[in-house]
N, C-alpha and C positions, 0 to 999 in steps of 0.2 A: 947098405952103402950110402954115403953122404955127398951129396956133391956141393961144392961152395960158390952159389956163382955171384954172379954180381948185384942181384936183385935179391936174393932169399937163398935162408939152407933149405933142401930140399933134402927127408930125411928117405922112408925106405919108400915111395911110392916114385919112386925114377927108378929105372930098368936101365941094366949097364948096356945092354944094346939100342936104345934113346939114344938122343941128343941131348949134350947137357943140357940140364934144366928146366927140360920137357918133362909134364908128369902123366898119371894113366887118372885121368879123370874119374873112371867109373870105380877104381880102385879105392880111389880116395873117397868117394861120396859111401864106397859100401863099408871102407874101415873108420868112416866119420874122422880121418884126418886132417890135417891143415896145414896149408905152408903160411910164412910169415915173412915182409921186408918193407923196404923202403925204398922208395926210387924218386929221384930228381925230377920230378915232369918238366923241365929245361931242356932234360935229355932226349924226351921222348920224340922221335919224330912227327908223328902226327898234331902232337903241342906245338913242336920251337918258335912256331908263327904266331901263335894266342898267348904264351905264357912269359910276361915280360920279366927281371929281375933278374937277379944272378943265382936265386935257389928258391926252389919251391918244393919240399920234401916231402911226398907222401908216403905215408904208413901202410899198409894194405893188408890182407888175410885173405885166404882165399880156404873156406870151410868144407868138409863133405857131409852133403846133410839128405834130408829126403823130406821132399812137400808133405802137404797134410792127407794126402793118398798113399804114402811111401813109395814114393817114386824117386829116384836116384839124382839127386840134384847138388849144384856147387853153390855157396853165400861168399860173394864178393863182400870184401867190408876195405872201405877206405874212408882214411882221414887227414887233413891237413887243410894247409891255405897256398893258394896260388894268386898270382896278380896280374890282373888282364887291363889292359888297355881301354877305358871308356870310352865306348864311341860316340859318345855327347858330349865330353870336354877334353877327352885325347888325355888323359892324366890316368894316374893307378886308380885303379880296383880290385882291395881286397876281397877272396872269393873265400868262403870257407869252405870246404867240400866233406859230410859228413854224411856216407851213402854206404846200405847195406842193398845187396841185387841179387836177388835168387833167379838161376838160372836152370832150369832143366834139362838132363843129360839125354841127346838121342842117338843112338848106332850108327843111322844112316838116312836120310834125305826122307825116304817112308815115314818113318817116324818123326822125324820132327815135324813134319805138316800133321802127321795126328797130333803130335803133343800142342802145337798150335792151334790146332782147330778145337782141341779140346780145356783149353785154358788159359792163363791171362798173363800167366808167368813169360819171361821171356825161354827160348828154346837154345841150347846149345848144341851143336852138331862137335858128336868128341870122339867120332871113330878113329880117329889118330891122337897118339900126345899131346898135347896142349902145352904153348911155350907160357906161363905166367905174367911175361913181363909185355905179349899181347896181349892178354885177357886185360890187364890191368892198363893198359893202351885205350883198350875197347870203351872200358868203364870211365875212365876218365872224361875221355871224348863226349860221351855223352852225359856225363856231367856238367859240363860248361856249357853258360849259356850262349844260344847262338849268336844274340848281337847282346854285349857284356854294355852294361850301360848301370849309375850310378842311380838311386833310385829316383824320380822323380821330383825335381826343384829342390837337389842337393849340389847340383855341380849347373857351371855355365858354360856351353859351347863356347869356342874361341872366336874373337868377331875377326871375317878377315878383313886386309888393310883397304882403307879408302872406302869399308863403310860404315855409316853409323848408325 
């Protein structure tokens, strides 16, 4: 079954009792599959407040892979540019964003605190579907940085009026 949503095709790893475009995480880490899309971060909620301009497209893949233990894990990969607001001269800031995130897969609450106590990777809790277009939310977010600023005696703060 295919489902065509807005964010990526999603090919056999969505179950027709899901919600579109939700997939089985563990399924995909163990058939080493991938879905693939593109999404506007303009659109995204958790951006619309950081991401200025009228399109900022990123690319994304979302991998089933397994750590160097063979442990059941997913590879974020995204790429693109986005443009945030300088908070030292209030003008654009080209951002390029070129990030791969190995995330390890856990059942249930148990397990993810062992898989966190036992290493360095970040831990994903995947005992439900997983909707891609918040993973790819998740990642982004912490992509960008927190106060986005030009690098250092490349831009001038704005002087305000009346002083010099």
């Amino acid at each position: 079954m295919t489902i065509r949503c807005r964010y990526a095709i999603i090919q056999p790893f969505v179950s027709p009792t899901r919600a579109p475009g939700r997939f089985d995480a563990f399924r995909l880490a163990r058939e080493r599959g991938s879905l693939a899309g593109s999404v506007d971060a303009t659109t995204l909620p958790r951006l619309s407040d950081r991401v200025i301009g009228a399109c900022a497209p990123i690319e994304w893949r979302i991998e089933g892979t397994v750590d160097a233990m063979g442990r059941l894990a997913l590879a974020v990969l995204l790429e693109g540019t986005v443009t945030l607001e300088c908070q030292r001269c209030l003008g654009p800031l080209e951002l390029s964003i070129s990030q791969r995130t190995q995330l390890l897969l856990a059942h249930d609450d148990a397990e993810t605190a062992r898989l966190d106590a036992e290493s360095d990777a970040e831990v994903l809790l995947a005992a439900t579907a997983l909707d891609p277009q918040t993973l790819i939310e998740d990642e982004l977010v912490l992509a960008l940085p927190y106060v986005a600023r030009h690098p250092e005696g490349s831009c001038t703060p704005p002087q305000a009026d009346g002083i010099s």
